[in-house]
mmCIF entry with sequence, helices, sheets and N, C-alpha, C, O atoms, coordinates in Angstrom:
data_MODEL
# 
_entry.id   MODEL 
# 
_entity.id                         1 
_entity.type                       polymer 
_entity.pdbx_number_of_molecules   1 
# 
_entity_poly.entity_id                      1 
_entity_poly.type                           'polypeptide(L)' 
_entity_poly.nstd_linkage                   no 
_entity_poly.nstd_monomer                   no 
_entity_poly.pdbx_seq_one_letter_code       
;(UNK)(UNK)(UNK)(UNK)(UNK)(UNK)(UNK)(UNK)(UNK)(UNK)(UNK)(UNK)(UNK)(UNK)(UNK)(UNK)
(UNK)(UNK)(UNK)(UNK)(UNK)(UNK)(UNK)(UNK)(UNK)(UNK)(UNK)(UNK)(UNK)(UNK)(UNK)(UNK)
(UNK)(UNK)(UNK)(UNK)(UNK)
;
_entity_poly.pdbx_seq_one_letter_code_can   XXXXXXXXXXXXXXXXXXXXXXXXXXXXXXXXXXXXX 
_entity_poly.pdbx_strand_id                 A 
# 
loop_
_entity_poly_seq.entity_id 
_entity_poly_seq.num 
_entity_poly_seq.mon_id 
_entity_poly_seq.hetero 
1 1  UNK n 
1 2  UNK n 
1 3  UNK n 
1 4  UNK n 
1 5  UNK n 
1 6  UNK n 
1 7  UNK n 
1 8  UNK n 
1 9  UNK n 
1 10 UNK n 
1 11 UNK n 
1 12 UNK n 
1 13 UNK n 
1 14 UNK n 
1 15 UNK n 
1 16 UNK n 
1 17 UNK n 
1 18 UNK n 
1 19 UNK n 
1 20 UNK n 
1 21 UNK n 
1 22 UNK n 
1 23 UNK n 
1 24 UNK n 
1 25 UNK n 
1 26 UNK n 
1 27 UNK n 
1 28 UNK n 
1 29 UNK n 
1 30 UNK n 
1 31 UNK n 
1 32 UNK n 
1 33 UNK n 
1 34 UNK n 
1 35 UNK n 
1 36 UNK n 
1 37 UNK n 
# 
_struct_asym.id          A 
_struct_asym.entity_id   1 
# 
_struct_conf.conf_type_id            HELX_P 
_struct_conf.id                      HELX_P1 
_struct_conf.pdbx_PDB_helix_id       AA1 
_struct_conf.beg_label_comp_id       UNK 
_struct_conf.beg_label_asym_id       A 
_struct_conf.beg_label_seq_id        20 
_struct_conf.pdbx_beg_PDB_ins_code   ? 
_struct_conf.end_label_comp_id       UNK 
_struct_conf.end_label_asym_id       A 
_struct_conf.end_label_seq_id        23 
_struct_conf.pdbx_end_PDB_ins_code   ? 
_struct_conf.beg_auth_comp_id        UNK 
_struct_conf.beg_auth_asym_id        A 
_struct_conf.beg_auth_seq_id         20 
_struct_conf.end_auth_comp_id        UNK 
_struct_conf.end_auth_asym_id        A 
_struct_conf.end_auth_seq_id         23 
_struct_conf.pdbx_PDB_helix_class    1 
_struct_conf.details                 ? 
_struct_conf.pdbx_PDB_helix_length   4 
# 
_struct_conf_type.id          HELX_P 
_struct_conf_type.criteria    ? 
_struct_conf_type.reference   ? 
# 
_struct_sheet.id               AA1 
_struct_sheet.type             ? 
_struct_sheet.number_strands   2 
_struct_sheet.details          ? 
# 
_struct_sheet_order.sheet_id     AA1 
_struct_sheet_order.range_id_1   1 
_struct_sheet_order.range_id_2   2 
_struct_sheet_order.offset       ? 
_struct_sheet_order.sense        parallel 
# 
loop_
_struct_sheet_range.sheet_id 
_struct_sheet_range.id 
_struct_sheet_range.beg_label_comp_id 
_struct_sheet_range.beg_label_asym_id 
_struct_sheet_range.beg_label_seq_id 
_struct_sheet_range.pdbx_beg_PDB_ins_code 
_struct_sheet_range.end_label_comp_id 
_struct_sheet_range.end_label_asym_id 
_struct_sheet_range.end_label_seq_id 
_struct_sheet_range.pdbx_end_PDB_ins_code 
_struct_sheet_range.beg_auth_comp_id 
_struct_sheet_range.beg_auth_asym_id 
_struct_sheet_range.beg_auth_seq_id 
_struct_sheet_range.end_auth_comp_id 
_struct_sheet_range.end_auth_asym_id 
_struct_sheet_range.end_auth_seq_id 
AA1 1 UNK A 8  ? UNK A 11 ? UNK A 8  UNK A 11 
AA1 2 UNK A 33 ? UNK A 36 ? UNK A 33 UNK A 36 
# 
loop_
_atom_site.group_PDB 
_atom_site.id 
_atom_site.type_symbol 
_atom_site.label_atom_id 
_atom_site.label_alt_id 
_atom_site.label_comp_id 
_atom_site.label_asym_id 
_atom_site.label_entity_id 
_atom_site.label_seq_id 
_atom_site.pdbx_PDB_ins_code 
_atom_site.Cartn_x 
_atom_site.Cartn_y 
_atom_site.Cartn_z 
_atom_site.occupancy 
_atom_site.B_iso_or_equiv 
_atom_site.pdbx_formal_charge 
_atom_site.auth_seq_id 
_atom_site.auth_comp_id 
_atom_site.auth_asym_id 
_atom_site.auth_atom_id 
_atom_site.pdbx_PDB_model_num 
ATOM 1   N N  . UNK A 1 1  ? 81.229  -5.793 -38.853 1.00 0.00 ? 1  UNK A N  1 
ATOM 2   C CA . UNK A 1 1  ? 82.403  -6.586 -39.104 1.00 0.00 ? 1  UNK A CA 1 
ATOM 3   C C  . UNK A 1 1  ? 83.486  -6.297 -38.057 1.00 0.00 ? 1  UNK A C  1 
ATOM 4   O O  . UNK A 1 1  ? 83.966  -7.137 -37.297 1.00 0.00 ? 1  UNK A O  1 
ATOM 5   N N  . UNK A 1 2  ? 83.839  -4.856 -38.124 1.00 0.00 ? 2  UNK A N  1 
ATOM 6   C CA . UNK A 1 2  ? 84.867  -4.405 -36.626 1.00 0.00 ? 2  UNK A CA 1 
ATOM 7   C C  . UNK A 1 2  ? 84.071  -3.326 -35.827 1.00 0.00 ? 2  UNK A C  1 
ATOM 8   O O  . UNK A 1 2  ? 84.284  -2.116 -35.755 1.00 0.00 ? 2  UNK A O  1 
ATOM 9   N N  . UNK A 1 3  ? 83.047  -4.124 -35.217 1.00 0.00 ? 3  UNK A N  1 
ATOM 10  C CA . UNK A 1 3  ? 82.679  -3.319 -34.944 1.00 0.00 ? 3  UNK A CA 1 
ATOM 11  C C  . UNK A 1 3  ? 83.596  -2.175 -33.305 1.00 0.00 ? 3  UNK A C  1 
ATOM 12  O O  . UNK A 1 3  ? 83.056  -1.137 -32.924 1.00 0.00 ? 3  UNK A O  1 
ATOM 13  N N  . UNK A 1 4  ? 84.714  -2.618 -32.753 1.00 0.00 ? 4  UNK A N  1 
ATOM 14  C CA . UNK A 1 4  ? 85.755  -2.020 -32.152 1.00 0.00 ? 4  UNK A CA 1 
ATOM 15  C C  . UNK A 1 4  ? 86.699  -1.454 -32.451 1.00 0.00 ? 4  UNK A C  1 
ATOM 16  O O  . UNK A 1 4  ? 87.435  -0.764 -31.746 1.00 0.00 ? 4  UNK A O  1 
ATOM 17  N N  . UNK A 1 5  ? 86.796  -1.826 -34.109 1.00 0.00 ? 5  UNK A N  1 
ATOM 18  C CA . UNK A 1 5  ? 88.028  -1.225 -34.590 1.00 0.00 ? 5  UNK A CA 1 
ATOM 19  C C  . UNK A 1 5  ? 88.046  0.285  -34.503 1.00 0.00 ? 5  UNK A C  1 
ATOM 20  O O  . UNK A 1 5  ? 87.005  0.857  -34.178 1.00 0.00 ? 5  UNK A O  1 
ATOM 21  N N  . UNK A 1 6  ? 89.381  1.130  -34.825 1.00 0.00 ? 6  UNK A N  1 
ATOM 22  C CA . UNK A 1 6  ? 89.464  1.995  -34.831 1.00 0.00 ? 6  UNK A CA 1 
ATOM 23  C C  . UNK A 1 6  ? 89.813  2.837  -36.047 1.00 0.00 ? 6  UNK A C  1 
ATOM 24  O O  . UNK A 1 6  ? 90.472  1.872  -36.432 1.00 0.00 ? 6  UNK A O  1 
ATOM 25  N N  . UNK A 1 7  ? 89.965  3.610  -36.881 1.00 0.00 ? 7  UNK A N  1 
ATOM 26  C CA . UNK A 1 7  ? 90.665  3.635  -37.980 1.00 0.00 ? 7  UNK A CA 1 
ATOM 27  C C  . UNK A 1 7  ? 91.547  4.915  -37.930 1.00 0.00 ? 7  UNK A C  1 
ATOM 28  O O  . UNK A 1 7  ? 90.981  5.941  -37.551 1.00 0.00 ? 7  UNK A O  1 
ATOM 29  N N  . UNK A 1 8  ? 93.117  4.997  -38.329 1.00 0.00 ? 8  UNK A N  1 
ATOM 30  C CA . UNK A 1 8  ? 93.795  5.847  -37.965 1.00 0.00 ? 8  UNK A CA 1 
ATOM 31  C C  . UNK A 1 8  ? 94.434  6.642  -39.258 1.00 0.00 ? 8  UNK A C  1 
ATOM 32  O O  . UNK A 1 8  ? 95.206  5.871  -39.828 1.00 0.00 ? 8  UNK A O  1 
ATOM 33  N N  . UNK A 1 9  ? 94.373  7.977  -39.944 1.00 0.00 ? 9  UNK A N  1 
ATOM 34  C CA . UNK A 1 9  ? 95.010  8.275  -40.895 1.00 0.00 ? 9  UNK A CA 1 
ATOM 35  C C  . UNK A 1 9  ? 96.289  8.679  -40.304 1.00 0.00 ? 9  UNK A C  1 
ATOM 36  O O  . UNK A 1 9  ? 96.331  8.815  -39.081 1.00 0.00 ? 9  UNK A O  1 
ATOM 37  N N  . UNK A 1 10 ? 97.422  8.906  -41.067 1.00 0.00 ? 10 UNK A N  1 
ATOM 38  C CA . UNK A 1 10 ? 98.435  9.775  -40.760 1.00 0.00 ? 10 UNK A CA 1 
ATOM 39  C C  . UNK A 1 10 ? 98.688  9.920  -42.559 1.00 0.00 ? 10 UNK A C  1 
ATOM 40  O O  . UNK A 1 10 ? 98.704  9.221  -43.572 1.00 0.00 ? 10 UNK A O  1 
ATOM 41  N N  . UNK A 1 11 ? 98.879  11.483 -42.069 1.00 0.00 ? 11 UNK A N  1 
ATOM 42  C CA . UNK A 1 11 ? 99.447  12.584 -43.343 1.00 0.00 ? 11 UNK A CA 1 
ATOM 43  C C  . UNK A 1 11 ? 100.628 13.201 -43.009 1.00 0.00 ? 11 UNK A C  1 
ATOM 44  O O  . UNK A 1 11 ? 100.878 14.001 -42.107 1.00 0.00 ? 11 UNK A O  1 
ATOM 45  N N  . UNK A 1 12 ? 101.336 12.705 -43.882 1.00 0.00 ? 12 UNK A N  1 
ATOM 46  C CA . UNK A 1 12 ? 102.960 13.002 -43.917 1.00 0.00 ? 12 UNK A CA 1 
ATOM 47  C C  . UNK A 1 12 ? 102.944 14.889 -44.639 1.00 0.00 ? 12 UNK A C  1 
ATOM 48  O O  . UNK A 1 12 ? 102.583 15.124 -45.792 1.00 0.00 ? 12 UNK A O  1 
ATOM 49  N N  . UNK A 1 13 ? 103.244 15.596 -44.003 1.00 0.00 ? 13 UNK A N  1 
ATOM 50  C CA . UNK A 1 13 ? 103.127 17.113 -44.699 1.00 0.00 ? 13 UNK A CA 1 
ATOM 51  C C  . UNK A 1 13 ? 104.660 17.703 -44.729 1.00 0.00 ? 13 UNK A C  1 
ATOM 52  O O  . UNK A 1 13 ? 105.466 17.558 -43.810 1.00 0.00 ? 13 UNK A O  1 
ATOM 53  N N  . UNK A 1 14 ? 104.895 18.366 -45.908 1.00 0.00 ? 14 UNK A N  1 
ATOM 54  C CA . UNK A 1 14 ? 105.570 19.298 -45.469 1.00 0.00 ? 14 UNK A CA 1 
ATOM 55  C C  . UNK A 1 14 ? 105.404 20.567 -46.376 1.00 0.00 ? 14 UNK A C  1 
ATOM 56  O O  . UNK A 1 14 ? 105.385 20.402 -47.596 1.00 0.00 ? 14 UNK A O  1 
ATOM 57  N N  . UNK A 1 15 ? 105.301 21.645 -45.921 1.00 0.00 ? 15 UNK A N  1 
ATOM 58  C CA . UNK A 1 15 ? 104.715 22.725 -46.601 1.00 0.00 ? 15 UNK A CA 1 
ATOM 59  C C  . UNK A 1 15 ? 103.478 22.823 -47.204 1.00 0.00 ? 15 UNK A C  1 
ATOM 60  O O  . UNK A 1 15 ? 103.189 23.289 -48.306 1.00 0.00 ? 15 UNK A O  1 
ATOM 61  N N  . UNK A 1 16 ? 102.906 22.416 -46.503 1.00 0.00 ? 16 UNK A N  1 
ATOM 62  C CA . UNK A 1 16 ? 101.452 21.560 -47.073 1.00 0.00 ? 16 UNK A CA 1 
ATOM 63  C C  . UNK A 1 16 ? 100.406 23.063 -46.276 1.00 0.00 ? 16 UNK A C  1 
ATOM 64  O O  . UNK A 1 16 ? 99.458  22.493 -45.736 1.00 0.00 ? 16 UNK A O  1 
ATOM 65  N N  . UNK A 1 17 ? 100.323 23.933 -46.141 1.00 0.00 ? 17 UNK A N  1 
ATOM 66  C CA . UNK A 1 17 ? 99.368  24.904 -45.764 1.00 0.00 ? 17 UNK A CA 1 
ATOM 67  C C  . UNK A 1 17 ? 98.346  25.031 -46.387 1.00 0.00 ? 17 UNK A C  1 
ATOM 68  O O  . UNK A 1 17 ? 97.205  25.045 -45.926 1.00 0.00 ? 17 UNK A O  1 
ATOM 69  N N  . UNK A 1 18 ? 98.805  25.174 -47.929 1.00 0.00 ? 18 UNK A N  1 
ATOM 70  C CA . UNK A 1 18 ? 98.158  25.930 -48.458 1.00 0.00 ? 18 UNK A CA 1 
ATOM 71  C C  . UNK A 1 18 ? 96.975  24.785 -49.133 1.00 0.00 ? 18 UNK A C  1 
ATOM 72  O O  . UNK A 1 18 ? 96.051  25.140 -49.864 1.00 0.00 ? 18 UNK A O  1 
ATOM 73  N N  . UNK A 1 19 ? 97.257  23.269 -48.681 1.00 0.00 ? 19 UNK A N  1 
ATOM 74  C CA . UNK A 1 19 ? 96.104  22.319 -49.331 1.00 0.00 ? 19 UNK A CA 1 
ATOM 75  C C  . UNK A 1 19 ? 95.821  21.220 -48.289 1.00 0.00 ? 19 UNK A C  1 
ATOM 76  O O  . UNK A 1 19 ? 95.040  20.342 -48.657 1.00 0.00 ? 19 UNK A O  1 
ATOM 77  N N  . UNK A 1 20 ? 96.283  21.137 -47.165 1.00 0.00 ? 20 UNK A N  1 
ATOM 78  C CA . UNK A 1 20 ? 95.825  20.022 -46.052 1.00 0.00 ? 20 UNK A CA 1 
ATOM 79  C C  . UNK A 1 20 ? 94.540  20.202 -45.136 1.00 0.00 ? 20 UNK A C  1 
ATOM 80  O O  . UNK A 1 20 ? 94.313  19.492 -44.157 1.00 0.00 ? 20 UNK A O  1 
ATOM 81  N N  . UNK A 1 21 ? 93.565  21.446 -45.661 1.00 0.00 ? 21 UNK A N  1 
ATOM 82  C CA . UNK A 1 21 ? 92.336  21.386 -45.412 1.00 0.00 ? 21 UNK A CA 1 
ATOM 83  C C  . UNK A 1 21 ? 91.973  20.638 -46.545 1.00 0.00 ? 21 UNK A C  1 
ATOM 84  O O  . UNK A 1 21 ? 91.493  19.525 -46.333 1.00 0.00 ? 21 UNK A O  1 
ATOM 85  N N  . UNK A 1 22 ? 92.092  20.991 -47.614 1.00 0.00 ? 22 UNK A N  1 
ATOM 86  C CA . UNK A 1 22 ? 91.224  20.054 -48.689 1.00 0.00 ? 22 UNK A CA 1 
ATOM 87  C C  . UNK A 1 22 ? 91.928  18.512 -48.178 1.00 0.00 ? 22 UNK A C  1 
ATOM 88  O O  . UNK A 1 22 ? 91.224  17.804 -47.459 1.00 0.00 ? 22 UNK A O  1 
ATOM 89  N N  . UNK A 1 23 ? 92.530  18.299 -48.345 1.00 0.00 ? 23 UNK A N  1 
ATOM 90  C CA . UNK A 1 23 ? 93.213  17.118 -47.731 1.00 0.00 ? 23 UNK A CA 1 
ATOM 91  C C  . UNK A 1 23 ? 91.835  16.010 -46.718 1.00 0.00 ? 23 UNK A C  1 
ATOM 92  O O  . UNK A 1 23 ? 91.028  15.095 -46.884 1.00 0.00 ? 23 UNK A O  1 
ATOM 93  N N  . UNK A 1 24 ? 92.408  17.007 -45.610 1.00 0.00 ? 24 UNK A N  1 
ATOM 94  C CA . UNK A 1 24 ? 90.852  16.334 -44.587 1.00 0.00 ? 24 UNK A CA 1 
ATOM 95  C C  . UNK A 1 24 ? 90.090  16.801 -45.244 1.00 0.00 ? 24 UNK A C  1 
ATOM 96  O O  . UNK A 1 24 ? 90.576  16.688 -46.369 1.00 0.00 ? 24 UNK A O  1 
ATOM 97  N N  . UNK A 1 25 ? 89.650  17.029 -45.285 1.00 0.00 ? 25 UNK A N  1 
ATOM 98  C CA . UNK A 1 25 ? 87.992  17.932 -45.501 1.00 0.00 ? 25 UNK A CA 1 
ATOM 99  C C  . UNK A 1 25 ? 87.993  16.394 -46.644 1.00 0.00 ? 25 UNK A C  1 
ATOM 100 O O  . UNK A 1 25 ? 86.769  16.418 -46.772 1.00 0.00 ? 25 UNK A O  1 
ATOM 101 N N  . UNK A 1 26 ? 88.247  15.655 -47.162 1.00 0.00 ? 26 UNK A N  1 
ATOM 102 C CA . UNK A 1 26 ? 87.942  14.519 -48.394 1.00 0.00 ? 26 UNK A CA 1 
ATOM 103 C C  . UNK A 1 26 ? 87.425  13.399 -47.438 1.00 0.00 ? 26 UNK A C  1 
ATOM 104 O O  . UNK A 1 26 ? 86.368  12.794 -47.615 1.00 0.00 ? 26 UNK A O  1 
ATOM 105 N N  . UNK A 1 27 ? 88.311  13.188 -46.383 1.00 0.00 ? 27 UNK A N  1 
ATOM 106 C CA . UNK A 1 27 ? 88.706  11.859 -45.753 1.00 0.00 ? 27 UNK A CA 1 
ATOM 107 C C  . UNK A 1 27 ? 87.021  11.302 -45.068 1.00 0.00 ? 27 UNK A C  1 
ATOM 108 O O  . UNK A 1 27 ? 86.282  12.030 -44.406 1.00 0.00 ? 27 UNK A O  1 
ATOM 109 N N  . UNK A 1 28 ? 86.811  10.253 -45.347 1.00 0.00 ? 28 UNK A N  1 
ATOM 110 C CA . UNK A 1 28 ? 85.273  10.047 -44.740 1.00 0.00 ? 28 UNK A CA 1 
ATOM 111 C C  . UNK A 1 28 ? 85.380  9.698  -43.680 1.00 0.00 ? 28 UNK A C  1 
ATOM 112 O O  . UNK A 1 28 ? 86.282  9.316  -42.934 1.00 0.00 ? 28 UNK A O  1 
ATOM 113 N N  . UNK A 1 29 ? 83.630  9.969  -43.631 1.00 0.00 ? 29 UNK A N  1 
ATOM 114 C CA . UNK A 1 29 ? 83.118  10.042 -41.938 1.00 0.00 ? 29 UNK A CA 1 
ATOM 115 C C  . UNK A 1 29 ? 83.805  9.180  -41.038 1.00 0.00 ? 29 UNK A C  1 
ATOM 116 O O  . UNK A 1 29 ? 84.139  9.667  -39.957 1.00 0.00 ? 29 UNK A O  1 
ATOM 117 N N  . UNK A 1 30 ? 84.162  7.625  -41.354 1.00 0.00 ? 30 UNK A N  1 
ATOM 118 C CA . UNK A 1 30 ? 84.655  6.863  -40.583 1.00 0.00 ? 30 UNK A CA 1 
ATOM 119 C C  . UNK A 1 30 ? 85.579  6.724  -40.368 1.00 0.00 ? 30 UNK A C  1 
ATOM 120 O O  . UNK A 1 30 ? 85.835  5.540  -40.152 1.00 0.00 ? 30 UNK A O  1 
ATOM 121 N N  . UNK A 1 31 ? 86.444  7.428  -40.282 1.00 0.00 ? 31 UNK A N  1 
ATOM 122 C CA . UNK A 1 31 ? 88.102  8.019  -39.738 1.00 0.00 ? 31 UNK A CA 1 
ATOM 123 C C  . UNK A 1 31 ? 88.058  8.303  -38.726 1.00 0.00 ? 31 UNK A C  1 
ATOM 124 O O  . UNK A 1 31 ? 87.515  9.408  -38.737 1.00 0.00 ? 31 UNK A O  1 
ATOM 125 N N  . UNK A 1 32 ? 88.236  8.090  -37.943 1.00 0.00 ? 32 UNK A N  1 
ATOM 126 C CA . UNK A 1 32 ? 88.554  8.239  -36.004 1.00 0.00 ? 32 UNK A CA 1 
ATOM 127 C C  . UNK A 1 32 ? 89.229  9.297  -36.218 1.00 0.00 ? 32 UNK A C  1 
ATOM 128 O O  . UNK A 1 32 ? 88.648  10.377 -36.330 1.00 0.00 ? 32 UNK A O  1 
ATOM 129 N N  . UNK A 1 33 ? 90.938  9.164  -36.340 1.00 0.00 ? 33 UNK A N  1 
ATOM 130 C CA . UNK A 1 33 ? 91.473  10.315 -35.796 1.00 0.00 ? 33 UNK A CA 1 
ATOM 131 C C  . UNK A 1 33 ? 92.635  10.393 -37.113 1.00 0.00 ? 33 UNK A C  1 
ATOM 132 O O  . UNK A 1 33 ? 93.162  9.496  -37.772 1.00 0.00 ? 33 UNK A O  1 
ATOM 133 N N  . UNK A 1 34 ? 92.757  11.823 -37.156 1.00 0.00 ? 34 UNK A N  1 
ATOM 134 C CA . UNK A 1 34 ? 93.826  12.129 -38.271 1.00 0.00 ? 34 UNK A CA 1 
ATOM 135 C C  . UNK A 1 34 ? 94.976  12.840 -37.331 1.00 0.00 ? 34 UNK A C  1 
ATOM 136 O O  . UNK A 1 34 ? 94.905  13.688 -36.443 1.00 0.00 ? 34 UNK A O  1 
ATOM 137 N N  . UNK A 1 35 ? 96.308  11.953 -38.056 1.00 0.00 ? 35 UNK A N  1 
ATOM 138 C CA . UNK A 1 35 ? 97.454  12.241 -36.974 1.00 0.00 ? 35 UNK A CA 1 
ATOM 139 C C  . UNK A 1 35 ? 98.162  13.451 -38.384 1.00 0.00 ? 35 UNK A C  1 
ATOM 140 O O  . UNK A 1 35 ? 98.368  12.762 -39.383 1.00 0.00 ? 35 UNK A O  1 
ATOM 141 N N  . UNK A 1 36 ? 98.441  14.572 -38.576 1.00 0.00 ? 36 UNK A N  1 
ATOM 142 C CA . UNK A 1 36 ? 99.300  15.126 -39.365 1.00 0.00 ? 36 UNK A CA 1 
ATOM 143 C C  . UNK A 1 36 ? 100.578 15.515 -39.020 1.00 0.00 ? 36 UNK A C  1 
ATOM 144 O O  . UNK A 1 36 ? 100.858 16.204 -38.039 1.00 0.00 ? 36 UNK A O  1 
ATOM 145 N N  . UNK A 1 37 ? 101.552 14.956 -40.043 1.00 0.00 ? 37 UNK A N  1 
ATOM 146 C CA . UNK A 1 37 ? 103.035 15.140 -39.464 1.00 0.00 ? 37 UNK A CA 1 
ATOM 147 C C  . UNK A 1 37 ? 103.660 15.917 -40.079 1.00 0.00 ? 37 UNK A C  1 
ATOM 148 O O  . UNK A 1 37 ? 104.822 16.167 -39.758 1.00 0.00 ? 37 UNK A O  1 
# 
């Protein structure tokens, strides 16, 4: 269907240490790139 598309997360964090591996670690395979802010 896309097959060019790209797909982009962004994760808004703040104080987020102690759970923004579980965070990614969920997000599936077809996520290009994770922007964390």
């Amino acid at each position: 269907m896309y097959d060019k598309a790209k797909i982009c997360v962004v994760i808004p964090t703040f104080n987020a240490s102690k759970t923004i591996h579980s965070v990614i670690s969920t997000l599936p395979d077809w996520v290009d790139r994770i922007v964390v802010v």
